[in-house]
CHARMM internal coordinates of N, CA and C (Angstrom, degrees):
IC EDIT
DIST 1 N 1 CA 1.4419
DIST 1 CA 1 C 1.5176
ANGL 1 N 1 CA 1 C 109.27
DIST 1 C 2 N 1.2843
ANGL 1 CA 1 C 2 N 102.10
DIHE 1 N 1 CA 1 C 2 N 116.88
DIST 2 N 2 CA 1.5145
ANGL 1 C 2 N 2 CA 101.45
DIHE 1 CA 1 C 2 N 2 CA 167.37
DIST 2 CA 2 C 2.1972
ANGL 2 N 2 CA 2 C 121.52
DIHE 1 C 2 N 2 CA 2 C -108.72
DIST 2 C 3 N 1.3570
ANGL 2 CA 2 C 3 N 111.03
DIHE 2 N 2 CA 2 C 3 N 136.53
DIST 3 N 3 CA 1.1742
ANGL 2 C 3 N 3 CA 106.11
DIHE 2 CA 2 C 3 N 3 CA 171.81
DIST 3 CA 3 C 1.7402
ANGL 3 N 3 CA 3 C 118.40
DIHE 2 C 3 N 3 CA 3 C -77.76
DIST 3 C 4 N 1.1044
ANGL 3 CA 3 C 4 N 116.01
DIHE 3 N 3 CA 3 C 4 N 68.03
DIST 4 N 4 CA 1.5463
ANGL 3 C 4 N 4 CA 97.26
DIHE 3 CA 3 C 4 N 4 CA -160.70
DIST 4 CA 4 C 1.6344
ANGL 4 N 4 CA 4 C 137.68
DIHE 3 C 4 N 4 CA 4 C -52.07
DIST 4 C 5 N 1.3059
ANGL 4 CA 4 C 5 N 121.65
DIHE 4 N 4 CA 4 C 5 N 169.15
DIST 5 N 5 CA 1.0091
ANGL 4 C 5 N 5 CA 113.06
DIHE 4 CA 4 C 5 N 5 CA 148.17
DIST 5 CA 5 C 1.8575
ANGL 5 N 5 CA 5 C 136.07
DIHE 4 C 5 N 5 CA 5 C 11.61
DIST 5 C 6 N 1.2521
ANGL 5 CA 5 C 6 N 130.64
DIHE 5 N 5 CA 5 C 6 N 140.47
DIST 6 N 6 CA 1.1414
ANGL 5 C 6 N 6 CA 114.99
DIHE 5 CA 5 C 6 N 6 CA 159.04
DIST 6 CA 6 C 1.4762
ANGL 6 N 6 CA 6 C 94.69
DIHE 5 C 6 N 6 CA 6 C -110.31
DIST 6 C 7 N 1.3729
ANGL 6 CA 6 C 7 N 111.78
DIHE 6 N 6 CA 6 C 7 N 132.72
DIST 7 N 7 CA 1.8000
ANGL 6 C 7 N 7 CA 122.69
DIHE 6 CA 6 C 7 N 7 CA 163.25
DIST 7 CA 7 C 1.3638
ANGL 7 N 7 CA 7 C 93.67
DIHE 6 C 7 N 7 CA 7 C -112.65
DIST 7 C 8 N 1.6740
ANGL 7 CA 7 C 8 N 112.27
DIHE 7 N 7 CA 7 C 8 N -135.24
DIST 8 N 8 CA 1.4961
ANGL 7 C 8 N 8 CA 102.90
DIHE 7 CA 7 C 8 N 8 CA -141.12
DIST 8 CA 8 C 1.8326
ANGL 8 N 8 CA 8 C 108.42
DIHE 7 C 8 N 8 CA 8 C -96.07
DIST 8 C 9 N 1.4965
ANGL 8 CA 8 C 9 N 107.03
DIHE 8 N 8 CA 8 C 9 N 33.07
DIST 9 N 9 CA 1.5704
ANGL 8 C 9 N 9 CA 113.25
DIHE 8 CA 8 C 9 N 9 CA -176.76
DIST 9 CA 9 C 1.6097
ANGL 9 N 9 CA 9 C 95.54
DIHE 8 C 9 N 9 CA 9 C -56.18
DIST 9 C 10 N 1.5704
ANGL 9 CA 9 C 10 N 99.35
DIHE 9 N 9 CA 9 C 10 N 160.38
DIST 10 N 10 CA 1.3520
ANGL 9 C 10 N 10 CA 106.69
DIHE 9 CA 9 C 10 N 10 CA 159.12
DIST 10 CA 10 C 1.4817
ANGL 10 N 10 CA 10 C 125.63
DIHE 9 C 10 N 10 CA 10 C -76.01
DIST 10 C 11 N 1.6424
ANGL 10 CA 10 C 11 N 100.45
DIHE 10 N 10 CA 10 C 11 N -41.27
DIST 11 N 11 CA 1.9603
ANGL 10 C 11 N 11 CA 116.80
DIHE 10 CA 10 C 11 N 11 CA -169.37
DIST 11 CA 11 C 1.6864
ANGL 11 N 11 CA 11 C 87.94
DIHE 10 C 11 N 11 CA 11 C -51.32
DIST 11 C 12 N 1.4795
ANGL 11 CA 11 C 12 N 120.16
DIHE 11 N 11 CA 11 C 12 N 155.70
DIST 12 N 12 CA 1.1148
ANGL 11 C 12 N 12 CA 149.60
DIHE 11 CA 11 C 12 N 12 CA -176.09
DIST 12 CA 12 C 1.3224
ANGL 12 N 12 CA 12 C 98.40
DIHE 11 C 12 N 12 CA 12 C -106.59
DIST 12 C 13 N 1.6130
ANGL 12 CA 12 C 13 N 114.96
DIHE 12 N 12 CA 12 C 13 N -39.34
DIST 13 N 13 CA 1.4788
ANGL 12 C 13 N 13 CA 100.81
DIHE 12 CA 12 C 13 N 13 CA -162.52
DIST 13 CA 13 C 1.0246
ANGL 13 N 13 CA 13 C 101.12
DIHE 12 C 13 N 13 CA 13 C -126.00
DIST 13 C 14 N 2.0635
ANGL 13 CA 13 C 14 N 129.20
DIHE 13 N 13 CA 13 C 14 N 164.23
DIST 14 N 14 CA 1.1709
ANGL 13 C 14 N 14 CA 107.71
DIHE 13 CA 13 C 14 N 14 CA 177.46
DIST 14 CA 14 C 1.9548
ANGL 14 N 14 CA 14 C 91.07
DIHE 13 C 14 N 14 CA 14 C -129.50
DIST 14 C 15 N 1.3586
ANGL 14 CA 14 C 15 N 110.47
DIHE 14 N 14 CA 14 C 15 N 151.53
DIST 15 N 15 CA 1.2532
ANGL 14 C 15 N 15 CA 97.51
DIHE 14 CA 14 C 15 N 15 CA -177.50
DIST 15 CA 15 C 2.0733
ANGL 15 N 15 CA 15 C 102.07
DIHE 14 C 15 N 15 CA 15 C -140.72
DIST 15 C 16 N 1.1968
ANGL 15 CA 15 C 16 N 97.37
DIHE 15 N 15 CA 15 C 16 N 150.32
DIST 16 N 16 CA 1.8623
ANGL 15 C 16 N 16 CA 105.63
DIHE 15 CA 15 C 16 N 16 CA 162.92
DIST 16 CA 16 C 1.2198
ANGL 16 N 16 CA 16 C 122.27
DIHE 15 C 16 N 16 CA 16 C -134.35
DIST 16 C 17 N 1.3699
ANGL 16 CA 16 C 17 N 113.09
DIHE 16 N 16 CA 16 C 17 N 173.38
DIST 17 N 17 CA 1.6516
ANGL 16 C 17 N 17 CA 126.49
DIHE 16 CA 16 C 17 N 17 CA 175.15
DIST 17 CA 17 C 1.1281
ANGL 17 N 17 CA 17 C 102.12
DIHE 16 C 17 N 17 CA 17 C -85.46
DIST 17 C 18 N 1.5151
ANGL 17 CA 17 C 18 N 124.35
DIHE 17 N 17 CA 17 C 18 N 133.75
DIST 18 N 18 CA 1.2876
ANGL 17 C 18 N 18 CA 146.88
DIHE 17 CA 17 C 18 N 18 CA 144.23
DIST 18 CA 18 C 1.3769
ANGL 18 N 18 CA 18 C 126.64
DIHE 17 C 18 N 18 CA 18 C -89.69
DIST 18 C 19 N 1.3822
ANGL 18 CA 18 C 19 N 124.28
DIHE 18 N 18 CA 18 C 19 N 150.99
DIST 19 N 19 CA 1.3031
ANGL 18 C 19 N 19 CA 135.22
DIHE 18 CA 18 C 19 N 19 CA 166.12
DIST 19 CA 19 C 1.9242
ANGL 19 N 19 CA 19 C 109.44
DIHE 18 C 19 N 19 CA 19 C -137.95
DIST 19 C 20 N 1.5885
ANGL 19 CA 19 C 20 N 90.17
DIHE 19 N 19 CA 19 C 20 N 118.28
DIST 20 N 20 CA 1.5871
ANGL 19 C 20 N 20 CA 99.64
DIHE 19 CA 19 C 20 N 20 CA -156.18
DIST 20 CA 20 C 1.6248
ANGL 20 N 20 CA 20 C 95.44
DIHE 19 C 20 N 20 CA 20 C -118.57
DIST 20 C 21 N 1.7421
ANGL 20 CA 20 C 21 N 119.98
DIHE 20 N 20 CA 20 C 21 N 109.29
DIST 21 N 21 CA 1.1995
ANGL 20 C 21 N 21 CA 120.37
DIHE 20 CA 20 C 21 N 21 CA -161.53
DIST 21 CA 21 C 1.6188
ANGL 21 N 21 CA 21 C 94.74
DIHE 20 C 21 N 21 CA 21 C -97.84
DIST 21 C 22 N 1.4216
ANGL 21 CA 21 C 22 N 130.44
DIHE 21 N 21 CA 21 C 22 N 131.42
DIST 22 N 22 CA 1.5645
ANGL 21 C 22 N 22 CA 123.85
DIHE 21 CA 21 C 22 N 22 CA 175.03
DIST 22 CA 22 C 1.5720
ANGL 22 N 22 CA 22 C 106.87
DIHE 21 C 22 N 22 CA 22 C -124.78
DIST 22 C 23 N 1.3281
ANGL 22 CA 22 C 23 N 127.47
DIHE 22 N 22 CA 22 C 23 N 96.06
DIST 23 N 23 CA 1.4848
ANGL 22 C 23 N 23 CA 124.97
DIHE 22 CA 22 C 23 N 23 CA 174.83
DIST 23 CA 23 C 1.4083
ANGL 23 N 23 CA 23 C 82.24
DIHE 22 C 23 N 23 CA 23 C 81.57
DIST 23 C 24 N 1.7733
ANGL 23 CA 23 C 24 N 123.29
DIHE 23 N 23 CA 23 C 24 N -144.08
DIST 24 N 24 CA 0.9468
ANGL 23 C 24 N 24 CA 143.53
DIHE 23 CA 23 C 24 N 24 CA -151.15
DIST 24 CA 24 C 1.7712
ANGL 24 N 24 CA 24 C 102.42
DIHE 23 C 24 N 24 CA 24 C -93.37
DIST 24 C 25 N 1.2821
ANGL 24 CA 24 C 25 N 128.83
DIHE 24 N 24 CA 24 C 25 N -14.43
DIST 25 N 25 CA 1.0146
ANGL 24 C 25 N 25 CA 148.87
DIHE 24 CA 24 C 25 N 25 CA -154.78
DIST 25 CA 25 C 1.9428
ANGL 25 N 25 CA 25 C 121.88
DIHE 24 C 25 N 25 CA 25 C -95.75
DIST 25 C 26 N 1.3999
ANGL 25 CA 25 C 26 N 129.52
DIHE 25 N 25 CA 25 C 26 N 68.15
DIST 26 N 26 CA 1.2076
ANGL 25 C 26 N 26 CA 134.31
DIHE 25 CA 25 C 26 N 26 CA -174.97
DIST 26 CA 26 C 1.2943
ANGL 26 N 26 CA 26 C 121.97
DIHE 25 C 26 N 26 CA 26 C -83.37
DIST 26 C 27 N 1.7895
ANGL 26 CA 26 C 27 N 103.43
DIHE 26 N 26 CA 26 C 27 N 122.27
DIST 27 N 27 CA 1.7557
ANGL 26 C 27 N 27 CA 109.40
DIHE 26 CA 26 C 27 N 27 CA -174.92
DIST 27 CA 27 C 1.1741
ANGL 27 N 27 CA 27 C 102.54
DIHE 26 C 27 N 27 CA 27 C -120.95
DIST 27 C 28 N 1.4585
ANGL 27 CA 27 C 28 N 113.78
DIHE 27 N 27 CA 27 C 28 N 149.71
DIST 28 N 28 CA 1.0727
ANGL 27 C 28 N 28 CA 110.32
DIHE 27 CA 27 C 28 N 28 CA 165.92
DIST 28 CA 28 C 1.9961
ANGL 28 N 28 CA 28 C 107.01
DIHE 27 C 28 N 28 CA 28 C -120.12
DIST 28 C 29 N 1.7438
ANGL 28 CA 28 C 29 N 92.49
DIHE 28 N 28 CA 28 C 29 N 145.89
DIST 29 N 29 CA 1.4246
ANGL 28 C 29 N 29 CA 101.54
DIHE 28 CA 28 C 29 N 29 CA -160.11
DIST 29 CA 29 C 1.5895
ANGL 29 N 29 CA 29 C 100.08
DIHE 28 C 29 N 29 CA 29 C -128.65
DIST 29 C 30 N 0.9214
ANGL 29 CA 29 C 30 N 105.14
DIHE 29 N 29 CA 29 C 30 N -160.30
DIST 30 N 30 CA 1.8993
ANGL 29 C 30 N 30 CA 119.94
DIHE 29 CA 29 C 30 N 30 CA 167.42
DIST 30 CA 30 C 1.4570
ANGL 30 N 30 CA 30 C 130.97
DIHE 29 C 30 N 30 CA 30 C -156.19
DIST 30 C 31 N 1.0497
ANGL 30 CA 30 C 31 N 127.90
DIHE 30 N 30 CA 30 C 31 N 132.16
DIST 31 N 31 CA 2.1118
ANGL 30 C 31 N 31 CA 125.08
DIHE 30 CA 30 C 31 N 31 CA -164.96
DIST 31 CA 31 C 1.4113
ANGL 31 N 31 CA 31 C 71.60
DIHE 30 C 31 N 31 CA 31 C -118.65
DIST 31 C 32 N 1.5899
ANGL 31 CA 31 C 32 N 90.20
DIHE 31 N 31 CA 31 C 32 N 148.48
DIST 32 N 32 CA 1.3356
ANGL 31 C 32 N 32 CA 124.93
DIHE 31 CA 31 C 32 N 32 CA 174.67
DIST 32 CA 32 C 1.2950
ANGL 32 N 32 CA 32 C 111.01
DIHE 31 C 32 N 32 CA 32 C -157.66
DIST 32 C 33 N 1.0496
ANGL 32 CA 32 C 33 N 143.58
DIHE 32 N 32 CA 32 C 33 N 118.04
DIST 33 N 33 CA 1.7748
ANGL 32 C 33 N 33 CA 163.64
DIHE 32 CA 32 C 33 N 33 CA 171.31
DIST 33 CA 33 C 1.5001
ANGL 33 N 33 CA 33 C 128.50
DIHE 32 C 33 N 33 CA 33 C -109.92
DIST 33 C 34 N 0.9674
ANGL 33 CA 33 C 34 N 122.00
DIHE 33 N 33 CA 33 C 34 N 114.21
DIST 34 N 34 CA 1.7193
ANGL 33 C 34 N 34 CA 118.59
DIHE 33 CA 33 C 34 N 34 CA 159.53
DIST 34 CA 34 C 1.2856
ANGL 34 N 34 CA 34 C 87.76
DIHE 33 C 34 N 34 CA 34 C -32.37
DIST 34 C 35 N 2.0563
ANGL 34 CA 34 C 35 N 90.45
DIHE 34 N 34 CA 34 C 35 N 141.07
DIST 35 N 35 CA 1.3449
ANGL 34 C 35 N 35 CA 113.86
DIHE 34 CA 34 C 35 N 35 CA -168.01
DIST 35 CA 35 C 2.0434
ANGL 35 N 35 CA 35 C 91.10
DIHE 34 C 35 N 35 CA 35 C -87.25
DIST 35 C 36 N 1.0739
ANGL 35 CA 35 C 36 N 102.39
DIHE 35 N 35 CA 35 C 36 N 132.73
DIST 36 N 36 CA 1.3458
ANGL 35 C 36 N 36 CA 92.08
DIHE 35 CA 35 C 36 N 36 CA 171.28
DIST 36 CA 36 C 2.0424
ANGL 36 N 36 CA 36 C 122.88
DIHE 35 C 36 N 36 CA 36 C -125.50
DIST 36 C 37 N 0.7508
ANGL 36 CA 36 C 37 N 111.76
DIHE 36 N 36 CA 36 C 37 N -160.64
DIST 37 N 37 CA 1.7771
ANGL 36 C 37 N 37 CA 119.90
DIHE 36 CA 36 C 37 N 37 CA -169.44
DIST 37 CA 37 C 1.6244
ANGL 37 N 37 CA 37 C 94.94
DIHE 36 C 37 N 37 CA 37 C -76.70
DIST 37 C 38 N 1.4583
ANGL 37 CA 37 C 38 N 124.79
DIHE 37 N 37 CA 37 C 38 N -42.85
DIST 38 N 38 CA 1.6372
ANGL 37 C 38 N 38 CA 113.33
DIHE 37 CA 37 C 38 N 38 CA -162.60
DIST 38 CA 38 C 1.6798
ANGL 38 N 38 CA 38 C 87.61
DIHE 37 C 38 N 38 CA 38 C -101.35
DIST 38 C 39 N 1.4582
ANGL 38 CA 38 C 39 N 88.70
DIHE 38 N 38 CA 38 C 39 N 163.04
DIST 39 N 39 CA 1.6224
ANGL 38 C 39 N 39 CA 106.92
DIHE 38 CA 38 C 39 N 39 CA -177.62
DIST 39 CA 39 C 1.8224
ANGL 39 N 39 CA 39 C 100.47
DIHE 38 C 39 N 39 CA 39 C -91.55
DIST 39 C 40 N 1.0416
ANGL 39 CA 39 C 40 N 98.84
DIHE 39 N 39 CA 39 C 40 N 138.43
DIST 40 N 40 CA 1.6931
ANGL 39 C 40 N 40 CA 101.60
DIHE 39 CA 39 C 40 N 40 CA 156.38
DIST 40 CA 40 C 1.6904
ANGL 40 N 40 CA 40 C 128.07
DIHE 39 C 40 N 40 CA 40 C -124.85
DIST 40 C 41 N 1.4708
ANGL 40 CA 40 C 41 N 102.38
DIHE 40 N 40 CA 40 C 41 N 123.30
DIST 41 N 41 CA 1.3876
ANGL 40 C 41 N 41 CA 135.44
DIHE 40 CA 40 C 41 N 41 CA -154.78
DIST 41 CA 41 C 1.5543
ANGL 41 N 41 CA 41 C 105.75
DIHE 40 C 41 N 41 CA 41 C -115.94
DIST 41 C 42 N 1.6021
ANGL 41 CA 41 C 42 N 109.94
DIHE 41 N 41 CA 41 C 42 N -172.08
DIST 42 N 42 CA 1.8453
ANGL 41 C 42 N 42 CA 102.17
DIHE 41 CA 41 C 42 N 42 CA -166.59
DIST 42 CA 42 C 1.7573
ANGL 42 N 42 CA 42 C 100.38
DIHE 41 C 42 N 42 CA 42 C -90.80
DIST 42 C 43 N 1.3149
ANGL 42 CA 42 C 43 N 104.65
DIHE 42 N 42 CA 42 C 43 N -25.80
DIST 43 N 43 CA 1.4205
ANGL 42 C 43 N 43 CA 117.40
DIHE 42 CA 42 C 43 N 43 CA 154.88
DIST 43 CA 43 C 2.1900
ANGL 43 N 43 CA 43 C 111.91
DIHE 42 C 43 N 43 CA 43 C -38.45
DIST 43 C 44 N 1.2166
ANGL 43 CA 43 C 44 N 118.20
DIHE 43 N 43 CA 43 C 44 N -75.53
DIST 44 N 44 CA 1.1863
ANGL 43 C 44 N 44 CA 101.19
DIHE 43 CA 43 C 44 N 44 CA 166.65
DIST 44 CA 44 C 1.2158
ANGL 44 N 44 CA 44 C 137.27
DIHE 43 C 44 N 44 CA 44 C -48.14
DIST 44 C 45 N 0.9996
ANGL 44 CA 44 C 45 N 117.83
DIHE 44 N 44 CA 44 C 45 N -34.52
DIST 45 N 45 CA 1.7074
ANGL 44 C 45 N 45 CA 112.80
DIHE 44 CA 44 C 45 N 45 CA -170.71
DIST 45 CA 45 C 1.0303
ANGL 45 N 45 CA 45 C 81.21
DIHE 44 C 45 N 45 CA 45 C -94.91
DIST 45 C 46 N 1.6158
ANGL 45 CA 45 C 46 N 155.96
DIHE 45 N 45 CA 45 C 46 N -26.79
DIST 46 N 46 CA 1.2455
ANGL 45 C 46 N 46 CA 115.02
DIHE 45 CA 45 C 46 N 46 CA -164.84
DIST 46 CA 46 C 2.3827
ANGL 46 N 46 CA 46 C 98.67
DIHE 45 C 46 N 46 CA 46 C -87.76
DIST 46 C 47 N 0.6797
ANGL 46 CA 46 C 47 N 101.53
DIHE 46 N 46 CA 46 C 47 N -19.55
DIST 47 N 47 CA 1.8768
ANGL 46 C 47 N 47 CA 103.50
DIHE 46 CA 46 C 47 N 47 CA 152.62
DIST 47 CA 47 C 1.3152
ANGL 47 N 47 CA 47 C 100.83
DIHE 46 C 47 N 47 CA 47 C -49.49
DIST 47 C 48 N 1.1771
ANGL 47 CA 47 C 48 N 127.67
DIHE 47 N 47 CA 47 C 48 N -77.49
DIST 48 N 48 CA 1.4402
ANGL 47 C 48 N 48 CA 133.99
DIHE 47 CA 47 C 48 N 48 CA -156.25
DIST 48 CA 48 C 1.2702
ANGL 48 N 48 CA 48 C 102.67
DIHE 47 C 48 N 48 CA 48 C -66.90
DIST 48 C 49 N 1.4154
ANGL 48 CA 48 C 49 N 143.25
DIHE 48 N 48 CA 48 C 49 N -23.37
DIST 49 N 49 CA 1.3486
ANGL 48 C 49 N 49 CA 126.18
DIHE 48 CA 48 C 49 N 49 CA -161.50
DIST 49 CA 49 C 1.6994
ANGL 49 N 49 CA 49 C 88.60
DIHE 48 C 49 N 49 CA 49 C -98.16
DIST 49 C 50 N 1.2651
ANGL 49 CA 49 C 50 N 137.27
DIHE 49 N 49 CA 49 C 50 N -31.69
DIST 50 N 50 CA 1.2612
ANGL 49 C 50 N 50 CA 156.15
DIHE 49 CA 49 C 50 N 50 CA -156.25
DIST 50 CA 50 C 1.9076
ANGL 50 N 50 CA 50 C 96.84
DIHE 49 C 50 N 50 CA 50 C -69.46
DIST 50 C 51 N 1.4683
ANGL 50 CA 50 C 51 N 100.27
DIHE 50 N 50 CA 50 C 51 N -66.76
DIST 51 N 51 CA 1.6059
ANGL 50 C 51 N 51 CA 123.49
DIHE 50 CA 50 C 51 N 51 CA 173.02
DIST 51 CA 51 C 1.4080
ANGL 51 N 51 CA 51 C 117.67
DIHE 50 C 51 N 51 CA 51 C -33.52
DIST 51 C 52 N 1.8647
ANGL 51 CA 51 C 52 N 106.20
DIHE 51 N 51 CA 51 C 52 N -67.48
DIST 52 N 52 CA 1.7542
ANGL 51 C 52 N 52 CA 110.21
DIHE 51 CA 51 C 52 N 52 CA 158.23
DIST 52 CA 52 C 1.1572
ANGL 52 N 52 CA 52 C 111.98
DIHE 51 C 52 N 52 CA 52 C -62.79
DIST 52 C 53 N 1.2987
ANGL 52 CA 52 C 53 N 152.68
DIHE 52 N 52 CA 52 C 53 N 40.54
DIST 53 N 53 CA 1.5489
ANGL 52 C 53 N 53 CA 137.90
DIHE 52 CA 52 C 53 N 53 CA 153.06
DIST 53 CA 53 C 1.6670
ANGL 53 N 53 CA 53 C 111.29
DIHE 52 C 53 N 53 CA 53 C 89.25
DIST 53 C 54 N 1.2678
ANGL 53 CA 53 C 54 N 133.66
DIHE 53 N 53 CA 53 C 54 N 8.92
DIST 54 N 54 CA 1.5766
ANGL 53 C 54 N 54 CA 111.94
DIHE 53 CA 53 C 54 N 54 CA -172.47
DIST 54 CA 54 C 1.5980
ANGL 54 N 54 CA 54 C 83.78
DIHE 53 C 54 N 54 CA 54 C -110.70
DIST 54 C 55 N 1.4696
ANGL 54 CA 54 C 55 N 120.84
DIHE 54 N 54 CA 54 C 55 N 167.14
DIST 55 N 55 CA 1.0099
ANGL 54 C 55 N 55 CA 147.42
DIHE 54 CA 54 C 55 N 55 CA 154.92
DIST 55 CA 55 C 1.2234
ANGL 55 N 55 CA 55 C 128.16
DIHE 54 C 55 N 55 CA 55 C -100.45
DIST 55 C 56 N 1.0607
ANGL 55 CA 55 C 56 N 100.12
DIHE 55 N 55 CA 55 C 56 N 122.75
DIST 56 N 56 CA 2.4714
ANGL 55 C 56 N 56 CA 105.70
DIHE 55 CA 55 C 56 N 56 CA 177.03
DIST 56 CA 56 C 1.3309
ANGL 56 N 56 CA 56 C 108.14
DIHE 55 C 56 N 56 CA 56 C -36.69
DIST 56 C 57 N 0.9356
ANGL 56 CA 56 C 57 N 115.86
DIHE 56 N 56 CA 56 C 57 N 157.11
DIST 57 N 57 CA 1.4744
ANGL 56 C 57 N 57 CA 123.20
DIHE 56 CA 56 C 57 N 57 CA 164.77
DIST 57 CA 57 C 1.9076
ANGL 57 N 57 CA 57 C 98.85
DIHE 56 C 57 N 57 CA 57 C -138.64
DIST 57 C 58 N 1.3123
ANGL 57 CA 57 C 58 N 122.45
DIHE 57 N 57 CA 57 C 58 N -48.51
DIST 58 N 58 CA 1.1041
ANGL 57 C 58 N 58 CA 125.78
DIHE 57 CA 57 C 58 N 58 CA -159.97
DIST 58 CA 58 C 1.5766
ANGL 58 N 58 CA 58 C 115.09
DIHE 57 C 58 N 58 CA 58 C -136.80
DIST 58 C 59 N 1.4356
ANGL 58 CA 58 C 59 N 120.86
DIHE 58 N 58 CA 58 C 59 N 129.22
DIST 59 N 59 CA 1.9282
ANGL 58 C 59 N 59 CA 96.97
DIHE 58 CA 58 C 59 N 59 CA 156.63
DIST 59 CA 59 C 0.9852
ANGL 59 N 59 CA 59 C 102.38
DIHE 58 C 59 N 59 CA 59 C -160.09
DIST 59 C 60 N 1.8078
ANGL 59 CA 59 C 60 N 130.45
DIHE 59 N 59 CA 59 C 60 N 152.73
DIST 60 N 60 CA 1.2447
ANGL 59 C 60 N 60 CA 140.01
DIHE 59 CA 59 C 60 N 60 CA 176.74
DIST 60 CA 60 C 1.3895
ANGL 60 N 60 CA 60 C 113.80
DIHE 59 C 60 N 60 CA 60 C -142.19
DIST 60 C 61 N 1.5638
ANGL 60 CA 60 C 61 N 116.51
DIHE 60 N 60 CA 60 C 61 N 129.17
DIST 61 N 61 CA 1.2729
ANGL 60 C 61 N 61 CA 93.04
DIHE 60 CA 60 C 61 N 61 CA -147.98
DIST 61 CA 61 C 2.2017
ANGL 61 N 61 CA 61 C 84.20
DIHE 60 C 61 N 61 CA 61 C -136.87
DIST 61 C 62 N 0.8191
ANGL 61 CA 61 C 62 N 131.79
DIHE 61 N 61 CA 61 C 62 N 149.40
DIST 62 N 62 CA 1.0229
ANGL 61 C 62 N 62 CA 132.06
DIHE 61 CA 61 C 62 N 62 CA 166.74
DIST 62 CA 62 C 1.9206
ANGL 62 N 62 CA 62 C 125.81
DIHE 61 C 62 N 62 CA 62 C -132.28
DIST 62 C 63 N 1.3207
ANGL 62 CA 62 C 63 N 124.67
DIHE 62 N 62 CA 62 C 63 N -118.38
DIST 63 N 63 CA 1.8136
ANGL 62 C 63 N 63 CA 114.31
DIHE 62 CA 62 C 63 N 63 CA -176.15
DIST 63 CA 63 C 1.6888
ANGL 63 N 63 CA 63 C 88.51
DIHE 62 C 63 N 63 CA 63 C -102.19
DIST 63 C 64 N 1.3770
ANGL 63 CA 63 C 64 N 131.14
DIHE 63 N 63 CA 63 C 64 N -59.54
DIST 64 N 64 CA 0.9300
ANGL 63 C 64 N 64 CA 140.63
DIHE 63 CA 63 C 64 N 64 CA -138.74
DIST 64 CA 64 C 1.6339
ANGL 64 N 64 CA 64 C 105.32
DIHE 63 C 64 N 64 CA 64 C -96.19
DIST 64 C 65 N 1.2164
ANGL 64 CA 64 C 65 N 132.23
DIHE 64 N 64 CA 64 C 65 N -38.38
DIST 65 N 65 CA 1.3211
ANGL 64 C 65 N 65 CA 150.53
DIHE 64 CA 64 C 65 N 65 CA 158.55
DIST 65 CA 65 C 1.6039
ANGL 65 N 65 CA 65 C 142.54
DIHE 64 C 65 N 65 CA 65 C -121.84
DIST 65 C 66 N 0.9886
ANGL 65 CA 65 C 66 N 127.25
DIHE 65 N 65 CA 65 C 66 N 164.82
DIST 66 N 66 CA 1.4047
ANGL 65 C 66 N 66 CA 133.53
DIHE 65 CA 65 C 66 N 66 CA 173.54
DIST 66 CA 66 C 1.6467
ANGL 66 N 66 CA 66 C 104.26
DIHE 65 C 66 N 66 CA 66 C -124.11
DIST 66 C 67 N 1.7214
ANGL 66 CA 66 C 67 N 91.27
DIHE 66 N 66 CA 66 C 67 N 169.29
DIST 67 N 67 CA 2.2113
ANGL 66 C 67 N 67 CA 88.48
DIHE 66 CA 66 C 67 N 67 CA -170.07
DIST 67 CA 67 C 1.7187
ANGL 67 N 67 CA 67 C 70.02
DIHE 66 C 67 N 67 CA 67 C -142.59
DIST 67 C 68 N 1.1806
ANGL 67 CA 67 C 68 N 124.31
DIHE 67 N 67 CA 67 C 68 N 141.60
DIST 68 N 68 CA 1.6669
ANGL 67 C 68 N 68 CA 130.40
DIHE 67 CA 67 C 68 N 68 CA 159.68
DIST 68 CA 68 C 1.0142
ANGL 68 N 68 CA 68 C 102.99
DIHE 67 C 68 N 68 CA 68 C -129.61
DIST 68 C 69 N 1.1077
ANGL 68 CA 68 C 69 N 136.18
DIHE 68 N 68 CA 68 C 69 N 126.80
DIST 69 N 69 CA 1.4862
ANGL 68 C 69 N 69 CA 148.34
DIHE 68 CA 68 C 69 N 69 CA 145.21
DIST 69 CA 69 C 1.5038
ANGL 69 N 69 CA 69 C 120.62
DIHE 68 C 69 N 69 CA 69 C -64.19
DIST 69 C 70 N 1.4384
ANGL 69 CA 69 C 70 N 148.70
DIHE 69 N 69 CA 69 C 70 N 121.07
DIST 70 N 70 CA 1.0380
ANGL 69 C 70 N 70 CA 138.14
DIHE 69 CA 69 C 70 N 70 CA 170.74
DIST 70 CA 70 C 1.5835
ANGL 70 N 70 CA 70 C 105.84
DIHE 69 C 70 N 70 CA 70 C -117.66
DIST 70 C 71 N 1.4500
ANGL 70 CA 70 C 71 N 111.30
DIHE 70 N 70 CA 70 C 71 N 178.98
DIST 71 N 71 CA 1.6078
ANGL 70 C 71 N 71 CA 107.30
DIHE 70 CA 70 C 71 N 71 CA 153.51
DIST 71 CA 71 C 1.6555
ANGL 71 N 71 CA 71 C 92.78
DIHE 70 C 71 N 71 CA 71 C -176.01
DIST 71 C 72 N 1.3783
ANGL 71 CA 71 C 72 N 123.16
DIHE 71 N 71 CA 71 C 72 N 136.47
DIST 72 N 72 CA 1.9632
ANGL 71 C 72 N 72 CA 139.49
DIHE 71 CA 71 C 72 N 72 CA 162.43
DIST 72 CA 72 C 1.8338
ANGL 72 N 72 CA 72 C 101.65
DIHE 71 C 72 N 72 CA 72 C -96.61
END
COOR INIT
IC SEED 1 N 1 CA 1 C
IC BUILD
C-alpha cells in the first residue's frame, strides 16, 4: 500500500482506518496527514518507527495493505 503523492487533488488531507493490536488488546483508530509532495509507503514508517526507538519485529505488505510489527 502506498499513500501517494499529492498532485493536483483538491483534499488537503489524506486519511485511513487503522487497526492497532497491543498485547491482547485491539483498537481500532485512524491517521490522517496533510496531503503532501512525497508518497508514504511501508518503507517510510518503517524509517519512522526505527527513528522513535522501536524495533521491527514483523511486516507483510502486499497492493492493498501493509502489516508492521513494532515493539520499544
Amino acid at each position: 500500500m502506498i499513500i501517494p503523492k499529492r498532485e493536483n487533488q483538491i483534499q488537503e488531507m489524506f486519511s485511513l482506518s487503522l487497526k492497532i493490536k497491543i498485547n491482547d488488546i485491539e483498537l481500532d483508530a485512524g491517521y490522517g496527514v496533510f496531503w503532501g509532495k512525497k508518497e508514504q509507503n511501508l518503507e517510510h514508517f518503517q524509517k519512522l518507527s526505527k527513528k522513535i526507538g522501536f524495533s521491527e519485529v514483523e511486516f507483510i505488505s502486499d497492493d492493498q495493505i501493509f502489516y508492521l510489527r513494532v515493539k520499544k
